[in-house]
C-alpha angles and dihedrals in degrees: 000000000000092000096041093055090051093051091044087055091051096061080047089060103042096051083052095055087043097056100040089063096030093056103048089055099046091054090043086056091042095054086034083066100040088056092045085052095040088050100045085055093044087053091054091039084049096049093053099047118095083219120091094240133178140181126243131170085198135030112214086227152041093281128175131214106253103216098028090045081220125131119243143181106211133025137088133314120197096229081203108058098005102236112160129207145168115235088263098058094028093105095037088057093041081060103032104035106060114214128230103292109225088209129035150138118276113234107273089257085067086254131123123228127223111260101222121212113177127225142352091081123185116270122262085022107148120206118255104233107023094040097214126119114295118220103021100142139079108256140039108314151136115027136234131221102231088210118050093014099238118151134195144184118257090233090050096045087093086061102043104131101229093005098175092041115100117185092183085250121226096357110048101114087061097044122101092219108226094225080052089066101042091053104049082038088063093033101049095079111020099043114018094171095058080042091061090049095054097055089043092057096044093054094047082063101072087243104161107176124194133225115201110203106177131190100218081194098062123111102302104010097245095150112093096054087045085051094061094033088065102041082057085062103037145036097286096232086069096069126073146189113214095200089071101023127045121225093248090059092037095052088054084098103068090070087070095055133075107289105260101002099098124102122193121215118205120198104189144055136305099284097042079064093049092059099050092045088050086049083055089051089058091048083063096048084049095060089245092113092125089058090055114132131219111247132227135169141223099194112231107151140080109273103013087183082156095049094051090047093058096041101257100114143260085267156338131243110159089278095140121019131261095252085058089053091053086050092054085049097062095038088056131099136231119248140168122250118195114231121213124211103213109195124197120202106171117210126276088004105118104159106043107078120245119270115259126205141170123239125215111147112006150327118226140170118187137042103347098043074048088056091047092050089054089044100050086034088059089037094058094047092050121012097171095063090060095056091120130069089213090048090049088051097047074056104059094043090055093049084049095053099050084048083057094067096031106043102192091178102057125134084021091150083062092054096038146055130204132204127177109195099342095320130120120232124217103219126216112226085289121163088194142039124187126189121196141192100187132047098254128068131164096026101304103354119135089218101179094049101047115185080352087238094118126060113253130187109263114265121216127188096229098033096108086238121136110208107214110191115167123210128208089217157301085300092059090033084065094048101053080044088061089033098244097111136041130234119248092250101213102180146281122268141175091213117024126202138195134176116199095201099185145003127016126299139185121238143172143199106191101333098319106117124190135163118255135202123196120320157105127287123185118179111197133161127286117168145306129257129208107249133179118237125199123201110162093085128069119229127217116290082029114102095063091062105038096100091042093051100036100075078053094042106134122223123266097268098058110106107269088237075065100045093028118048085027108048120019096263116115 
């Protein structure tokens, strides 16, 4: 009987234990699927909505529910027009709270009125006429103009000097109006001539608006929440996302606008970079070149060698706010960027035509093309893993060192021949060679000066001069990234030429590896595209060299290769 009650408390035991492990996850994959449900049906609900809604289980800050007036600490906010809403009154406030139109008529006096959202004002906001902190109590207060950003307290709207009038704010010389695209949408066709005034005295304004085309897959995926950040500032038509819309189609836009006044902001890499000002090329072949825009960056991506060249930084992490980046916009000024054709023509292949490709940064063919192949190989495989620019860089270095002890470029002055404008180089025992067109190489190395102790020829960036360097290696590419070697200088040339007489090799133009078998490559000029340089901020390895530099320091209109790599300036 002993034995009979233990057992019998055993099997108690054990059903307990069961279904207290059983049970919790019974209920985590029931409400697993539930939320799966509940999303798939948010993301419908979302596509269909003229509001810019998104999801979050957790607002960063004290909100408010805009039609319940209750707060709540998950729901969906509009980045375009910022409403707020919990999921039971999500649907009430898509049909009752109107969003920012994108298009719209202009009052019959030719003004436009503020378009009012109460509550949930940003932090630190101060009322306009009273001049005190807006939305400092706890419950739904105080509203906000979506356009021009000006908020006021609820007890000072009555006294609000021209309280219906909205003059975009800060930014209106970056804003595409609303009642700006309704009227040259219904003049473009009908009455071309009235058409043609309204972009000329626009222009005559001074009016310079921006177009923000962002990569959300680029380095640390900073582009969603840039993406809403900057519909909240602008017109919300000026703001892409190039996962779902290409730069040609994006740059249509442009046409609409006064001819020369529009400035693109990319938010992304390199090569991010490379594929809008190729989209520009097409504009031209197009016969749209007096549409083309003026380009800036806001670096995003892993090596931002371009970004750093023309003063906008190595990287961006949310380390200034967006309305600091639009006023660096309209503080920067226009310069030209050579742009290198680089043609392929693989050997004993007569009948396929050569590959062609476009040049921003820099060509290379060695170690640190062979870096870039393992790196896109892995990312490919997996492109959640390299979700961190800090993750993609610990990468690279690990590549580099394994290239260290292999050393699958060695003797490549055996297998290629270089020539710089028709002359043939003699090459030191080199396993890379790297030819740039921009200050900057390897993510913030100043790859042409070296340790900067030996005089060098200046570099521009619109000079039609290619820079060659050779490396003997990882190893030494470490060391001029750490400025304790200098590159082999092998010359400057307007055409550069090299002949890969015989194995496979790896090789790169801006980030995009491939492995190549023998064959010729010529790099010769292509155009020049219209850039935005920076140069009130300082960039890394910078601060120990500004009083040195600044007596040095070229004018503005030097080229920033001049005033970057050389002073302490980009």
């Amino acid at each position: 009987a002993h034995d009979d009650c233990g057992s019998r408390e055993e099997w108690t035991l054990l059903f307990w234990t069961s279904v207290a492990v059983v049970v919790p996850v019974i209920i985590t994959l029931w409400c697993s699927a539930q939320r799966s449900k509940r999303k798939s049906h948010m993301k419908d609900f979302f596509r269909k909505s003229k509001h810019g809604w998104h999801y979050t289980d957790l607002f960063n800050k004290p909100t408010y529910c805009c039609v319940c007036s209750q707060h709540i600490l998950q729901g969906a906010f509009c980045d375009c027009c910022g409403v707020c809403a919990d999921e039971q009154c999500l649907r009430r406030a898509d049909r009752s709270l109107s969003c920012k139109e994108i298009m719209a008529p202009s009052s019959p006096e030719g003004a436009m009125e503020h378009r009012w959202v109460r509550g949930n004002v940003p932090l630190a906001s101060y009322c306009a006429v009273c001049k005190q902190q807006c939305g400092t109590q706890p419950k739904l207060c105080d509203i906000r103009c979506v356009w021009c950003q000006t908020t006021v307290h609820d007890d000072c709207m009555e006294s609000l000097t021209d309280g219906d009038v909205c003059d975009l704010g800060e930014f209106h010389n970056l804003i595409i109006p609303p009642h700006y695209l309704y009227r040259v949408n219904k003049l473009r066709r009908r009455h071309p001539d009235e058409y043609s005034k309204v972009l000329k005295s626009r222009l005559a304004s001074g009016w310079t608006p921006v177009l923000v085309l962002a990569n959300t897959r680029s380095g640390n995926n900073m582009g969603e929440v840039l993406l809403g950040e900057f519909r909240t500032l602008l017109n919300p038509v000026q703001v892409f996302d190039l996962s779902q819309l290409t730069p040609s189609k994006a740059l249509q836009l442009c046409t609409l606008l006064p001819p020369g006044s529009v400035q693109v902001l990319v938010c992304g890499g390199d090569g991010t970079v490379g594929w809008v000002l190729d989209a520009i090329d097409a504009m031209k072949l197009k016969g749209q070149d007096q549409f083309i825009p003026r380009v800036t960056i806001l670096p995003l991506g892993t090596g931002n060698d371009l970004s750093n060249t023309l003063g906008w930084g190595a990287g961006y992490a949310g380390e200034i706010p967006v309305e600091q980046v639009l006023r660096n916009i309209l503080d920067a000024e226009v310069v030209k960027m050579d742009r290198w054709k680089v043609q392929v023509a693989s050997k004993g292949v007569y009948f396929r035509k050569p590959k062609v490709l476009s040049m921003n940064n820099y060509f290379s063919v060695g170690p640190d093309a062979l870096m870039a192949l393992s790196f896109h190989a892995h990312r490919e495989k997996t492109p959640s893993f390299f979700s961190s620019r800090i993750i993609n860089k610990a990468v690279y270095f690990l590549y580099g060192t394994r290239d260290c002890l292999v050393q699958e470029c060695k003797d490549l002055d055996k297998r290629i021949e270089l020539e710089l404008d028709g002359e043939r180089v003699k090459l030191p025992s080199l396993e890379g060679i790297i030819v740039c067109n921009i200050g900057y190489w390897g993510g913030g190395c100043r790859l042409w000066e070296g340790m900067g102790d030996e005089p060098c020829p200046p570099t521009r960036l619109d000079d039609g001069l290619l820079e060659v360097v050779g490396v003997f290696g990882s190893f030494h590419c470490a060391q001029i990234q750490v400025k304790l070697a200098n590159p082999v200088r092998l010359g400057q040339a307007h055409t550069v030429r090299l002949v890969l007489k015989s194995s496979t090799m790896p090789m790169q133009v801006d980030g995009e590896p491939w492995a190549q078998g023998p064959c010729t490559i010529t790099i010769t000029h292509k155009t020049q595209a219209f850039m935005l340089y920076h140069s009130a901020e300082q960039t890394d390895d910078d601060d120990d060299e500004t009083s040195a530099s600044e007596t040095e320091s070229p004018t503005p209109h030097d080229s920033p290769r001049a005033a970057g790599p050389a002073s302490a300036q980009a």
